[in-house]
mmCIF file as Biopython writes it, N, C-alpha, C and O atoms, coordinates in Angstrom:
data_model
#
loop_
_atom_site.group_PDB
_atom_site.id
_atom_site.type_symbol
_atom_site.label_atom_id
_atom_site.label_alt_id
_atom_site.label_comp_id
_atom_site.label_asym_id
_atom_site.label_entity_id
_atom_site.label_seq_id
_atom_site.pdbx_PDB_ins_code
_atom_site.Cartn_x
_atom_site.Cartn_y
_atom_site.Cartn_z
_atom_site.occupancy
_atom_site.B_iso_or_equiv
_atom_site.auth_seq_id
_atom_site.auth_asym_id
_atom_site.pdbx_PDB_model_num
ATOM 1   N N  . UNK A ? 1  ? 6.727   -3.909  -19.590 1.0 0.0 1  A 1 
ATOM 2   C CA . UNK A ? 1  ? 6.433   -3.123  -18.408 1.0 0.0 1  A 1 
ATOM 3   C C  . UNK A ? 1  ? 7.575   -2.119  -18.222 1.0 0.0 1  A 1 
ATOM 4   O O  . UNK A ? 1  ? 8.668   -2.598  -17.920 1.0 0.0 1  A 1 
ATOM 5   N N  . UNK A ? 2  ? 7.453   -0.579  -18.382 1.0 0.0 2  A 1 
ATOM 6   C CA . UNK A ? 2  ? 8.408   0.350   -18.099 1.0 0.0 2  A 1 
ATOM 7   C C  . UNK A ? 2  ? 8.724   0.306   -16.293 1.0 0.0 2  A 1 
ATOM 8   O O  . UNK A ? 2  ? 7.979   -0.188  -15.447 1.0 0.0 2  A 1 
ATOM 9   N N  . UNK A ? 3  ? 9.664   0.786   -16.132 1.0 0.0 3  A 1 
ATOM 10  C CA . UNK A ? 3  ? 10.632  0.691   -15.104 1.0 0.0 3  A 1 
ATOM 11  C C  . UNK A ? 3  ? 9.527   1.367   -14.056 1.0 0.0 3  A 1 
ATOM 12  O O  . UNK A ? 3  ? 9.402   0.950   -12.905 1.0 0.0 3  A 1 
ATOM 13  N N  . UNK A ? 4  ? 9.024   2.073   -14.406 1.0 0.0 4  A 1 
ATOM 14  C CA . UNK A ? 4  ? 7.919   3.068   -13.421 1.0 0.0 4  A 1 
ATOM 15  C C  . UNK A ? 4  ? 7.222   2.204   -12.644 1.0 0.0 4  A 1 
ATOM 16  O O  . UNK A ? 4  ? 7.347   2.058   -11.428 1.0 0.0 4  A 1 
ATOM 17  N N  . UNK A ? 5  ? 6.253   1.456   -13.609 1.0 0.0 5  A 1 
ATOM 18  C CA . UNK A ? 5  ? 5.083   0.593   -12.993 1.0 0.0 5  A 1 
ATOM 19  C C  . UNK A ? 5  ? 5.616   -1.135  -12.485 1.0 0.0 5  A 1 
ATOM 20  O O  . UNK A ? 5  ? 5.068   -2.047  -11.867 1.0 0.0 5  A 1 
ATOM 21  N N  . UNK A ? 6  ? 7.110   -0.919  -13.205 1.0 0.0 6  A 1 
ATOM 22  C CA . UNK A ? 6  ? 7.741   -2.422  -12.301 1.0 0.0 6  A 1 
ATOM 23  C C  . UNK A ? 6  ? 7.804   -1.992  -10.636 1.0 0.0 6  A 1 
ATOM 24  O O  . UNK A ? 6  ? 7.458   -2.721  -9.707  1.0 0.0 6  A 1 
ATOM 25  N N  . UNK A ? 7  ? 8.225   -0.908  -10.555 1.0 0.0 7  A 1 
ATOM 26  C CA . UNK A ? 7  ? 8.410   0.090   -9.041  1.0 0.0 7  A 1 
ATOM 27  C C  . UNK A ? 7  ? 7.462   -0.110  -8.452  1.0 0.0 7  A 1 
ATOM 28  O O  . UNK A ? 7  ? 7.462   -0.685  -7.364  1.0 0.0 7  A 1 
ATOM 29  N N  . UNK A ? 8  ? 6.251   0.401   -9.146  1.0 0.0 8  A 1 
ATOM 30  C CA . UNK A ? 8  ? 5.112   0.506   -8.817  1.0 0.0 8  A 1 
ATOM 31  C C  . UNK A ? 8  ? 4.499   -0.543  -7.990  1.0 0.0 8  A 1 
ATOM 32  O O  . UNK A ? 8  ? 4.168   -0.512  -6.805  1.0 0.0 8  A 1 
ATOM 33  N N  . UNK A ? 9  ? 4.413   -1.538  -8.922  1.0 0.0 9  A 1 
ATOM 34  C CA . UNK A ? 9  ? 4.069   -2.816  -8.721  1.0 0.0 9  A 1 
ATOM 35  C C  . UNK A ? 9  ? 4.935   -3.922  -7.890  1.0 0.0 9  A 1 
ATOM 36  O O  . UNK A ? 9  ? 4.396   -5.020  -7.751  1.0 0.0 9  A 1 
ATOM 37  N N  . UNK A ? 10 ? 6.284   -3.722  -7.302  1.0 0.0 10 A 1 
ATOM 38  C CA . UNK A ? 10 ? 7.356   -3.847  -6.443  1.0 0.0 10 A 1 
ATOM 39  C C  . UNK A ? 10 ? 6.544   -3.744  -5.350  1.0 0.0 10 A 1 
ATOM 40  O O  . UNK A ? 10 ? 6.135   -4.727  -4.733  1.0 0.0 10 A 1 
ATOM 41  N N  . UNK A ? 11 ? 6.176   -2.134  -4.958  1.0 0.0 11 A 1 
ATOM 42  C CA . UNK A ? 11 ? 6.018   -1.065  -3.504  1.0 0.0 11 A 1 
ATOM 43  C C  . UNK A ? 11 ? 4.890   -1.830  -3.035  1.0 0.0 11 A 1 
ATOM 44  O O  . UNK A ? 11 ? 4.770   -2.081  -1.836  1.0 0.0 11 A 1 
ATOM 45  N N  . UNK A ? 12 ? 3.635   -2.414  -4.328  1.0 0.0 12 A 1 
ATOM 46  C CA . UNK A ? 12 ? 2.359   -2.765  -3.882  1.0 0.0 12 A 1 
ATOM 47  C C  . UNK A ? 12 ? 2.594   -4.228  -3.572  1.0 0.0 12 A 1 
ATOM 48  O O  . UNK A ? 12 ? 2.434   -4.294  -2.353  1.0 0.0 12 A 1 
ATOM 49  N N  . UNK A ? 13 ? 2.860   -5.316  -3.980  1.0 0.0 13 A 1 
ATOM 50  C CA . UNK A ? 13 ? 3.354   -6.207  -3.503  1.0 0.0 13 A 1 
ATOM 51  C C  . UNK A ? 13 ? 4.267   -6.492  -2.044  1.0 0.0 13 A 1 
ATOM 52  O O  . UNK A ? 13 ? 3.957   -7.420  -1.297  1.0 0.0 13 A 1 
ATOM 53  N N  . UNK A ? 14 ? 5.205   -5.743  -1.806  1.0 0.0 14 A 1 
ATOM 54  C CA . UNK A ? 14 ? 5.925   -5.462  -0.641  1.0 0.0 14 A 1 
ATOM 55  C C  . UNK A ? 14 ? 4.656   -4.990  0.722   1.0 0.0 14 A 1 
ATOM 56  O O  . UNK A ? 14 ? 4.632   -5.426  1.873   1.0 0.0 14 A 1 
ATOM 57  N N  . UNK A ? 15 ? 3.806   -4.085  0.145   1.0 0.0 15 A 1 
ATOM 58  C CA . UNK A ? 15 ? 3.032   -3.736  0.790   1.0 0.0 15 A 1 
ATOM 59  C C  . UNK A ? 15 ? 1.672   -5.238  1.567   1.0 0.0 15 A 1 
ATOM 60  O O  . UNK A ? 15 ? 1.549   -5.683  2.709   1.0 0.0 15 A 1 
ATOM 61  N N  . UNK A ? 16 ? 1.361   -5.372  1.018   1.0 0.0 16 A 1 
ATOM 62  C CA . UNK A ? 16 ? 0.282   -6.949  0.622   1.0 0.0 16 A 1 
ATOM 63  C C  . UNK A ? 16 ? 1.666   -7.655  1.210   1.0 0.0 16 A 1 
ATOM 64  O O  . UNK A ? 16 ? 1.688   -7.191  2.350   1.0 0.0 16 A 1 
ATOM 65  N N  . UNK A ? 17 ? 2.521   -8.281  1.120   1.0 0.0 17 A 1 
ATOM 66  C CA . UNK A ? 17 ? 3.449   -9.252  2.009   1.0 0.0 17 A 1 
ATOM 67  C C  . UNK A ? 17 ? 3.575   -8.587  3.706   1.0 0.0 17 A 1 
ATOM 68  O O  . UNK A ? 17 ? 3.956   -9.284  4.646   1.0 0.0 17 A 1 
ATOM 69  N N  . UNK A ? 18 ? 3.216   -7.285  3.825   1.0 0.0 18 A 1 
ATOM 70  C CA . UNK A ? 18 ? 3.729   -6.722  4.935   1.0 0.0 18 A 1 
ATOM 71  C C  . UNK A ? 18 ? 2.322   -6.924  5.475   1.0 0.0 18 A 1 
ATOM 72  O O  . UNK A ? 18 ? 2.251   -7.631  6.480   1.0 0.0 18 A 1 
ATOM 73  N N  . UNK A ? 19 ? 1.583   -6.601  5.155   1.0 0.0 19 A 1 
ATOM 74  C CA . UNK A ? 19 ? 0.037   -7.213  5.690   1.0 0.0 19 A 1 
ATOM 75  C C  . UNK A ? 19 ? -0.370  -8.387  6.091   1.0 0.0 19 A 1 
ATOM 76  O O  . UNK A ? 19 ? -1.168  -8.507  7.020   1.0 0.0 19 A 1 
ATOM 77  N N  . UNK A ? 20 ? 0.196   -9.520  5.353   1.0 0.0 20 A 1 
ATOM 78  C CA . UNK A ? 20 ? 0.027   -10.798 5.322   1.0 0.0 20 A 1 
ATOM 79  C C  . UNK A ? 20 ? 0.904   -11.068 6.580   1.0 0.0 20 A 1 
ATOM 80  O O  . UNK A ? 20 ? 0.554   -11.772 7.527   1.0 0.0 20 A 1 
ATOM 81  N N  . UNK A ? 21 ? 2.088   -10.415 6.461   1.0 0.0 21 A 1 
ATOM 82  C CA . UNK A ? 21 ? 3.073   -10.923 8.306   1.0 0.0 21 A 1 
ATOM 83  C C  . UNK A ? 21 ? 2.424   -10.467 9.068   1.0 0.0 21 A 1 
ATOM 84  O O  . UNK A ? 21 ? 2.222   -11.256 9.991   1.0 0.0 21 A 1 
ATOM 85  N N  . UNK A ? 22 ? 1.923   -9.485  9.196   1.0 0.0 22 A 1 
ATOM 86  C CA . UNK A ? 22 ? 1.136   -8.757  10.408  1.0 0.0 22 A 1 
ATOM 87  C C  . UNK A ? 22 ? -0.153  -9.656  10.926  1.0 0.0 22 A 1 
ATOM 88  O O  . UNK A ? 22 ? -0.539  -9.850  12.079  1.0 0.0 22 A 1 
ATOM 89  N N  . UNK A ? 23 ? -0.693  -10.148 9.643   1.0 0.0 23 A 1 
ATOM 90  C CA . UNK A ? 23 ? -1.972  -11.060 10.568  1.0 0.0 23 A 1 
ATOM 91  C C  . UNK A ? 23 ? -1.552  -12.181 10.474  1.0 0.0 23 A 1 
ATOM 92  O O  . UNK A ? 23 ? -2.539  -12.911 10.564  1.0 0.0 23 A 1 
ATOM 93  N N  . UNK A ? 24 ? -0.198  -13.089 10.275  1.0 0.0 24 A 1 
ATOM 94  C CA . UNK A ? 24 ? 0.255   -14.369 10.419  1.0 0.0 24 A 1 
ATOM 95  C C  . UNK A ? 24 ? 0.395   -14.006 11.724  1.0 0.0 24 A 1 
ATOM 96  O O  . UNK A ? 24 ? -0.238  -14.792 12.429  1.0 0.0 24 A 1 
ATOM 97  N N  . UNK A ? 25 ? 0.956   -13.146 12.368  1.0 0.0 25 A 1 
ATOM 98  C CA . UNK A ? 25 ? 1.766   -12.961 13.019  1.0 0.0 25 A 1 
ATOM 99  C C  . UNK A ? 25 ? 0.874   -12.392 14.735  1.0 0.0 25 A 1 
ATOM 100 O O  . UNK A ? 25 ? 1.432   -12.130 15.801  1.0 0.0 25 A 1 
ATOM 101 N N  . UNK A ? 26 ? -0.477  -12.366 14.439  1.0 0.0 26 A 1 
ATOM 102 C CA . UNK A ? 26 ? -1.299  -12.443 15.470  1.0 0.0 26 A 1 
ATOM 103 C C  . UNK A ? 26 ? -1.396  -10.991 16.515  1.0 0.0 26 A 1 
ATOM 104 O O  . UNK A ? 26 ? -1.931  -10.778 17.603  1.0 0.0 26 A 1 
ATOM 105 N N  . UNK A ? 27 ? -0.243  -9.803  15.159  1.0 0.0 27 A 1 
ATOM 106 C CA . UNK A ? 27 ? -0.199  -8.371  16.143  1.0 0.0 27 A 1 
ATOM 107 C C  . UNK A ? 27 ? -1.711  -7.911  16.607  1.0 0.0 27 A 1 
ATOM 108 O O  . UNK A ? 27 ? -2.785  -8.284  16.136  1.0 0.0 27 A 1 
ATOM 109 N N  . UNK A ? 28 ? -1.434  -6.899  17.774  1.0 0.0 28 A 1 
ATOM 110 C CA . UNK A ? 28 ? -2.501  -6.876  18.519  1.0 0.0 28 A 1 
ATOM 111 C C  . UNK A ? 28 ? -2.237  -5.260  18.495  1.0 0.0 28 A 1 
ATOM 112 O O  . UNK A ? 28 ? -1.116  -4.841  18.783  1.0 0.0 28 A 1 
ATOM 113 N N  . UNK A ? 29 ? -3.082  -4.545  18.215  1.0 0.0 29 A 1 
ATOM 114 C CA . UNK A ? 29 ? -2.807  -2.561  18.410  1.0 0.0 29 A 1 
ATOM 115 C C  . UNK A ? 29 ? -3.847  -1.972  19.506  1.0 0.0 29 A 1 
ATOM 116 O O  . UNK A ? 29 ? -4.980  -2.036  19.985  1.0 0.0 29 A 1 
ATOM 117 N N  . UNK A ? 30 ? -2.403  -1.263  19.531  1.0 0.0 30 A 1 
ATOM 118 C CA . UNK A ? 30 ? -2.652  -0.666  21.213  1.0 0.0 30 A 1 
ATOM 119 C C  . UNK A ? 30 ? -3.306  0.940   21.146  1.0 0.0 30 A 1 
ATOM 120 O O  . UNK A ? 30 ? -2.530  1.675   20.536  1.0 0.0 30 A 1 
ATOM 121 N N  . UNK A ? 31 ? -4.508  1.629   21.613  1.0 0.0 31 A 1 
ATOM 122 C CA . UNK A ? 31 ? -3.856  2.422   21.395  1.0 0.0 31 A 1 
ATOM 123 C C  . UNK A ? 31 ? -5.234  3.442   22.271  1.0 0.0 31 A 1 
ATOM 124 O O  . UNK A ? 31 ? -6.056  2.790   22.914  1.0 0.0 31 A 1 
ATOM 125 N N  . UNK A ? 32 ? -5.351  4.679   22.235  1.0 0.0 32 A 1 
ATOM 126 C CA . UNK A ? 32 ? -6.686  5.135   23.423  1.0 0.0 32 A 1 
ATOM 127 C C  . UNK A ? 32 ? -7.857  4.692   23.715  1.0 0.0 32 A 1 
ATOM 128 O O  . UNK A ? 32 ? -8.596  4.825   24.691  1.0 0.0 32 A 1 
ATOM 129 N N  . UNK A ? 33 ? -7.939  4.036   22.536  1.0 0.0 33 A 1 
ATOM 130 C CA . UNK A ? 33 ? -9.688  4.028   22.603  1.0 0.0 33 A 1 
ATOM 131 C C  . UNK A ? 33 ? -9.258  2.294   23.043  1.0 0.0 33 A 1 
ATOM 132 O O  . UNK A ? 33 ? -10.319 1.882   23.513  1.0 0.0 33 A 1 
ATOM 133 N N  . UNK A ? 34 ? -8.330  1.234   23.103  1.0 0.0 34 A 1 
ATOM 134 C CA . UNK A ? 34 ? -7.910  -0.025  23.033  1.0 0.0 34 A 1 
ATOM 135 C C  . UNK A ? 34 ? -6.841  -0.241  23.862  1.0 0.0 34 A 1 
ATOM 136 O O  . UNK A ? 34 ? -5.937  -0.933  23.393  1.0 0.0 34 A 1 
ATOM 137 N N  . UNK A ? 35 ? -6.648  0.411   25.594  1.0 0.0 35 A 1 
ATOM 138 C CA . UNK A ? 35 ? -5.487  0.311   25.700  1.0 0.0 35 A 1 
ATOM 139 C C  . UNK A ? 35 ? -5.179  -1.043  26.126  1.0 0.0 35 A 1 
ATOM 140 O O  . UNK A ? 35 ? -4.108  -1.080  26.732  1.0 0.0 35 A 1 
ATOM 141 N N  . UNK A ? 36 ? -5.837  -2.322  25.998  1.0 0.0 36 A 1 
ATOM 142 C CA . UNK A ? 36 ? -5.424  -3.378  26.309  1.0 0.0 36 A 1 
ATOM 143 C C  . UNK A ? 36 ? -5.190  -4.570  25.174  1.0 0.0 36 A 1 
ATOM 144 O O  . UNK A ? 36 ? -5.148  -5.799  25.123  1.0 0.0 36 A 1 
ATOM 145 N N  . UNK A ? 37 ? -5.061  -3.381  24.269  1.0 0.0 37 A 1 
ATOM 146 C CA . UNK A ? 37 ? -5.366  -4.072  22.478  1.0 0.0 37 A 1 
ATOM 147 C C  . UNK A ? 37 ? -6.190  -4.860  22.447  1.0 0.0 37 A 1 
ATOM 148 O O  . UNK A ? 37 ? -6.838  -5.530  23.251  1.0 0.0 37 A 1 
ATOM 149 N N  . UNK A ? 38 ? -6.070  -4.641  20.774  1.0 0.0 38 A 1 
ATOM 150 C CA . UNK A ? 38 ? -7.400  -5.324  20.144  1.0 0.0 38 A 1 
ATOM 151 C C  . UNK A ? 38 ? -6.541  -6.010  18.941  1.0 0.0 38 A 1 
ATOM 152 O O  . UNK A ? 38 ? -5.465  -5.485  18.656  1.0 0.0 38 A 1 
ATOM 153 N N  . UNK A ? 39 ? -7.066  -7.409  18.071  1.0 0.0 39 A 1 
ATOM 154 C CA . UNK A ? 39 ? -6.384  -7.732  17.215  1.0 0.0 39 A 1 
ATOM 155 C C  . UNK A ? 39 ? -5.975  -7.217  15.866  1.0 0.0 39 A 1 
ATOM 156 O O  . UNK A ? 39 ? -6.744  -6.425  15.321  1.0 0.0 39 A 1 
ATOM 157 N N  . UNK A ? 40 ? -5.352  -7.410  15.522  1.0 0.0 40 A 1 
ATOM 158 C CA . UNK A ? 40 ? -5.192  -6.844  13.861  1.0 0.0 40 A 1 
ATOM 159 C C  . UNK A ? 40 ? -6.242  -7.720  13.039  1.0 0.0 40 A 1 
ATOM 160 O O  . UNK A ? 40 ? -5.879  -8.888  13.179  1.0 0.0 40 A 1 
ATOM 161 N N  . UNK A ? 41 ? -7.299  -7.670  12.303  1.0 0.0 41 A 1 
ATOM 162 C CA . UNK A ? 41 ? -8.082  -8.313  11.498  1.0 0.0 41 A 1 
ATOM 163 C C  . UNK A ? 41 ? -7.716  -7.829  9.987   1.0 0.0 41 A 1 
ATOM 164 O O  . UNK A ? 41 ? -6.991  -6.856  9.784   1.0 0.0 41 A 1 
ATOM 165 N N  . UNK A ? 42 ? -8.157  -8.427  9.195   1.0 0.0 42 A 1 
ATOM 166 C CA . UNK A ? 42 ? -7.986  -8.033  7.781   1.0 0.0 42 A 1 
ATOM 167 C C  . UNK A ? 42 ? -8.618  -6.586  7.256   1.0 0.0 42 A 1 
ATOM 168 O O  . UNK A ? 42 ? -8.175  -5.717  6.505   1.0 0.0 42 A 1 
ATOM 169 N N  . UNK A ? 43 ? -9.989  -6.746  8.077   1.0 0.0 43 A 1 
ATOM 170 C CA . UNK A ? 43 ? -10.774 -5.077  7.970   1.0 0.0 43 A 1 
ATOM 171 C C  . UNK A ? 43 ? -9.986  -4.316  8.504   1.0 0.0 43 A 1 
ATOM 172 O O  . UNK A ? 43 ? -10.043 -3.300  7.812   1.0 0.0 43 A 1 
ATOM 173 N N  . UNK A ? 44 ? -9.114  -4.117  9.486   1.0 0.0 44 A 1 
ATOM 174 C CA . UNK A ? 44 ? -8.225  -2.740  9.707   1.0 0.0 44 A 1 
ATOM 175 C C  . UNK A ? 44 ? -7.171  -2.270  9.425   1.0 0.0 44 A 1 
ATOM 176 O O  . UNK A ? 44 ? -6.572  -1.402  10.059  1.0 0.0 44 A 1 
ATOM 177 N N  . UNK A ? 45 ? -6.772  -2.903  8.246   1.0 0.0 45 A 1 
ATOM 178 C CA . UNK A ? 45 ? -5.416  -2.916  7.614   1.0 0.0 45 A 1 
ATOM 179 C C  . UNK A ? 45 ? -5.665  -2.095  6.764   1.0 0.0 45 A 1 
ATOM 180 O O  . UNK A ? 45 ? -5.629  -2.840  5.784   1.0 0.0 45 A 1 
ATOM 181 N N  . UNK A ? 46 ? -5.922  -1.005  6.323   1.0 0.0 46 A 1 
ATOM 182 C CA . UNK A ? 46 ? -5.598  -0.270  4.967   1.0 0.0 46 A 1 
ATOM 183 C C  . UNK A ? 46 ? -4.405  -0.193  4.309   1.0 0.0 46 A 1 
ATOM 184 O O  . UNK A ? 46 ? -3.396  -0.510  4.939   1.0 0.0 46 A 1 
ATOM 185 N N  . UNK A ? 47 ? -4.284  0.257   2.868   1.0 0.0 47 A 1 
ATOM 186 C CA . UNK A ? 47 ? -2.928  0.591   2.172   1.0 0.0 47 A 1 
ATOM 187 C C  . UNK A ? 47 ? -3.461  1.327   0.901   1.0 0.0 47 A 1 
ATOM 188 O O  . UNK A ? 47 ? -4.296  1.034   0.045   1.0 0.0 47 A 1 
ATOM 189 N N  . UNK A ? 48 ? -2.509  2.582   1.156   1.0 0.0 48 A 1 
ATOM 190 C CA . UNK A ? 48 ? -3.242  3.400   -0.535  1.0 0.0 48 A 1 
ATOM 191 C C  . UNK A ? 48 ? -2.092  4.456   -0.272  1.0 0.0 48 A 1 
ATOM 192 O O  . UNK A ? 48 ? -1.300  4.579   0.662   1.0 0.0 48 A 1 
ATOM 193 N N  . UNK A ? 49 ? -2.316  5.257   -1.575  1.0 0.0 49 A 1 
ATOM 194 C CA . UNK A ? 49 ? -1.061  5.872   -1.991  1.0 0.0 49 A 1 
ATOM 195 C C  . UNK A ? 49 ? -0.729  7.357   -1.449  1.0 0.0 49 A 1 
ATOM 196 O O  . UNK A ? 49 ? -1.385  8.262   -1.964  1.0 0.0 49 A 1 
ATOM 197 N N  . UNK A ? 50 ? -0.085  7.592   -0.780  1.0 0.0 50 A 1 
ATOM 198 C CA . UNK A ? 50 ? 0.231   8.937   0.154   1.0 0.0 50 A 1 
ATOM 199 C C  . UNK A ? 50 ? 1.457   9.754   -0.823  1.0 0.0 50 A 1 
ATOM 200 O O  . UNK A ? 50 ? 1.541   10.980  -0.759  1.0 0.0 50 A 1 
ATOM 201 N N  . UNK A ? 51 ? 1.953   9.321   -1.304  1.0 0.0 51 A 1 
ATOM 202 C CA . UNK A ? 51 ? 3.326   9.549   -1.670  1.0 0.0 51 A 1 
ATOM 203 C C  . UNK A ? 51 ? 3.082   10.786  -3.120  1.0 0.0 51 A 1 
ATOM 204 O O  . UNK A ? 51 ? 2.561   10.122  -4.017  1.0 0.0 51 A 1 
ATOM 205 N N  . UNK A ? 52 ? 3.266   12.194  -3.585  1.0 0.0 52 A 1 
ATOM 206 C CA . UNK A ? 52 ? 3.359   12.979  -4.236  1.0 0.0 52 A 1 
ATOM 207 C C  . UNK A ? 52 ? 3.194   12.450  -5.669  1.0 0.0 52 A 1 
ATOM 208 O O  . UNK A ? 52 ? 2.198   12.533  -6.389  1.0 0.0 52 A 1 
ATOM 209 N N  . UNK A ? 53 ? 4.505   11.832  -5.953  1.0 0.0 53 A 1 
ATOM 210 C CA . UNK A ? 53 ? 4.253   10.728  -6.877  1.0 0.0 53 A 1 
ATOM 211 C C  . UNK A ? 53 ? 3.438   10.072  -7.470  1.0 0.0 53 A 1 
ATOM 212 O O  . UNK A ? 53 ? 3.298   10.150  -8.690  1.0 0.0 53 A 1 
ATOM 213 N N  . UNK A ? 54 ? 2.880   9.449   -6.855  1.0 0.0 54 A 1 
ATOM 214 C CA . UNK A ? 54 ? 2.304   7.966   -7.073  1.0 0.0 54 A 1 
ATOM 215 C C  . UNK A ? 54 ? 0.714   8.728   -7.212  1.0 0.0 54 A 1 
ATOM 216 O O  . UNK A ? 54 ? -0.119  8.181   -7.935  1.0 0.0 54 A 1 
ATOM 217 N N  . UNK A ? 55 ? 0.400   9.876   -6.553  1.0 0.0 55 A 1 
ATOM 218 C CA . UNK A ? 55 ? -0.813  10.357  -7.250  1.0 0.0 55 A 1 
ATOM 219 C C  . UNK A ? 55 ? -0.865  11.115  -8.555  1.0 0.0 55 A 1 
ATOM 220 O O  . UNK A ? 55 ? -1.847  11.255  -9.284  1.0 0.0 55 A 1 
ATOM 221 N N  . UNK A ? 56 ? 0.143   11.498  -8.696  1.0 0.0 56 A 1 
ATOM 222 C CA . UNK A ? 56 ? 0.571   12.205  -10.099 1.0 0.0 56 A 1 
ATOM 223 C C  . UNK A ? 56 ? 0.457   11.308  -11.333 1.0 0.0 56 A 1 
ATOM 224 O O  . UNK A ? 56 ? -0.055  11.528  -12.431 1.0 0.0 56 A 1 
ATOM 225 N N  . UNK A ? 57 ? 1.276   9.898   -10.686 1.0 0.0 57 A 1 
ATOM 226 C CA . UNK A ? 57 ? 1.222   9.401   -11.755 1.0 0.0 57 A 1 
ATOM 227 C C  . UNK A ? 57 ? -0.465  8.840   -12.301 1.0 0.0 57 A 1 
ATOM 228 O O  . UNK A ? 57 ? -0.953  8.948   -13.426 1.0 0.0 57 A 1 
ATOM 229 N N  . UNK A ? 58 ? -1.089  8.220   -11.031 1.0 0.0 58 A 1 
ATOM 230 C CA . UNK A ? 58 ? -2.358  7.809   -11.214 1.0 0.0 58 A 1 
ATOM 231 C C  . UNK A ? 58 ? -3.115  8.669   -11.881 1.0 0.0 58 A 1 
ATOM 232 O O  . UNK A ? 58 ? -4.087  8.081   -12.354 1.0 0.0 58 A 1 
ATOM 233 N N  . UNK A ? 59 ? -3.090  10.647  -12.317 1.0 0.0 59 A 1 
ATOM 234 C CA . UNK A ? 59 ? -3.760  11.823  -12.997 1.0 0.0 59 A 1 
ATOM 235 C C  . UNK A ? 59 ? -3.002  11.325  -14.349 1.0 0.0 59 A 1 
ATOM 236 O O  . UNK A ? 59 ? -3.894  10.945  -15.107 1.0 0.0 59 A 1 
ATOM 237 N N  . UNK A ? 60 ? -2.087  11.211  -14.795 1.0 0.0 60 A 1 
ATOM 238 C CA . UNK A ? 60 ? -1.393  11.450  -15.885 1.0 0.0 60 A 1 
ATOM 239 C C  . UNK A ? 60 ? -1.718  10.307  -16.569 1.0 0.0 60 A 1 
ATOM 240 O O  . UNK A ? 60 ? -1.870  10.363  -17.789 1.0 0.0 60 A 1 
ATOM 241 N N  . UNK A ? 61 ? -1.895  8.892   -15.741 1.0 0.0 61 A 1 
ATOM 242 C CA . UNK A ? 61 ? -2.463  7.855   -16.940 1.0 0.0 61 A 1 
ATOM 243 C C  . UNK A ? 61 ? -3.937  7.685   -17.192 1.0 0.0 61 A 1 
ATOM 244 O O  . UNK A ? 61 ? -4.347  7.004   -18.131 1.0 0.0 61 A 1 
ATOM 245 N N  . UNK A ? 62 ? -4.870  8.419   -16.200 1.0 0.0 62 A 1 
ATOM 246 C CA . UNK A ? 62 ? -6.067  8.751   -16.920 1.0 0.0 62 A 1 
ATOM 247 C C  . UNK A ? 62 ? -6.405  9.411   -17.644 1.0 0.0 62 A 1 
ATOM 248 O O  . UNK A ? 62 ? -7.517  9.311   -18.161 1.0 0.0 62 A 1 
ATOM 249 N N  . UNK A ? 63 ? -5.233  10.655  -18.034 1.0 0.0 63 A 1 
ATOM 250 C CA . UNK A ? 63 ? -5.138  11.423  -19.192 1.0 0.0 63 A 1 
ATOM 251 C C  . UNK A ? 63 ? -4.852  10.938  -20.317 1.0 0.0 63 A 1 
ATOM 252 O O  . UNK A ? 63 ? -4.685  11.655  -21.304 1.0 0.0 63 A 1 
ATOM 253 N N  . UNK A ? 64 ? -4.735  9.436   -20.343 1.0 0.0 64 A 1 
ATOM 254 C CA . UNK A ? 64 ? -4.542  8.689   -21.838 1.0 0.0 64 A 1 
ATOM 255 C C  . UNK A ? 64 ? -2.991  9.073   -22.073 1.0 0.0 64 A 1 
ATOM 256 O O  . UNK A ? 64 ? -2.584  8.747   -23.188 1.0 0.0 64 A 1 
ATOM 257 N N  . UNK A ? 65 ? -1.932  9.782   -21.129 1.0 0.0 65 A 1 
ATOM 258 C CA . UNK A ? 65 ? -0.682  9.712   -21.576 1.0 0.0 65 A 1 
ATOM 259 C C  . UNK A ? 65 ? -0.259  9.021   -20.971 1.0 0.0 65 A 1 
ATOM 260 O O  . UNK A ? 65 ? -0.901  8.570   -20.023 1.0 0.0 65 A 1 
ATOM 261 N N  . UNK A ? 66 ? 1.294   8.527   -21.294 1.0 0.0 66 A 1 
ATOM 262 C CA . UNK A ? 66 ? 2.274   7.841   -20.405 1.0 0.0 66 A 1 
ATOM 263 C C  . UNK A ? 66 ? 3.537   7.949   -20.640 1.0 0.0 66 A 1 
ATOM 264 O O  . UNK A ? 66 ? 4.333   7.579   -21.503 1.0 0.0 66 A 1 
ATOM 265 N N  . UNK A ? 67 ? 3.542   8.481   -19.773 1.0 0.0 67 A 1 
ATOM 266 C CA . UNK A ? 67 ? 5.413   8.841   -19.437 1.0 0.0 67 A 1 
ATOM 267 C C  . UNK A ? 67 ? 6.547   8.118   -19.540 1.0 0.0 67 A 1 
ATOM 268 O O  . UNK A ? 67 ? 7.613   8.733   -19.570 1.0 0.0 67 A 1 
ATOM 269 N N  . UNK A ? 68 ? 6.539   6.605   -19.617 1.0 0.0 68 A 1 
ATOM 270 C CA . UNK A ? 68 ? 7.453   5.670   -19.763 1.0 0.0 68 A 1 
ATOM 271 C C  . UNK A ? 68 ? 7.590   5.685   -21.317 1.0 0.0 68 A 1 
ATOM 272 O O  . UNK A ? 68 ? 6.685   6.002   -22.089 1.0 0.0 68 A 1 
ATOM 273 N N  . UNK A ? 69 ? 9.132   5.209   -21.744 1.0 0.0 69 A 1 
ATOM 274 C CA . UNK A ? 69 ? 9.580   5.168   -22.869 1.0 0.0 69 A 1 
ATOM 275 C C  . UNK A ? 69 ? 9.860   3.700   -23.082 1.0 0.0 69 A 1 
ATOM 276 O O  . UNK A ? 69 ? 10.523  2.966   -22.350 1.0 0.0 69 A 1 
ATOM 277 N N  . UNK A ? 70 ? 9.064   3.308   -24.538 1.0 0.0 70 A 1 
ATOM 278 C CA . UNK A ? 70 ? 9.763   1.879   -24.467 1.0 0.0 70 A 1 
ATOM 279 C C  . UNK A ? 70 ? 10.859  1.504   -24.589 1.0 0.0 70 A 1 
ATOM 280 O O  . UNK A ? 70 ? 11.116  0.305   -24.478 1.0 0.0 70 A 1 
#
């Protein structure tokens, strides 16, 4: 595994543990349409890739290349 997709695979994991505290953890979101909150459920949790990066890289390995060196 090149150093890239260990990162990679770091950020997404970290991510999925940060989800998992949030609904151990019984948070409740507040917000106009909810101002007396509503719970966090598993359906309203999203996570996907925003970051410049991380979509670049996702174009470049469907191009059958890869940028990591063994």
């Amino acid at each position: 595994m090149c150093a890239e997709t260990h990162v990679g695979a770091h950020r997404s994991s970290a991510c999925a543990e940060l989800a998992l505290r949030v609904l151990r953890r019984g948070a409740v979101a507040v917000s106009e349409q909810a101002p007396d909150g509503v719970p966090v459920t598993a359906d309203r949790i999203a996570v996907g890739a925003a970051h410049r990066d991380q979509a670049q890289d996702r174009t470049v390995s469907r191009g059958g290349e890869h940028r990591c060196k063994a």
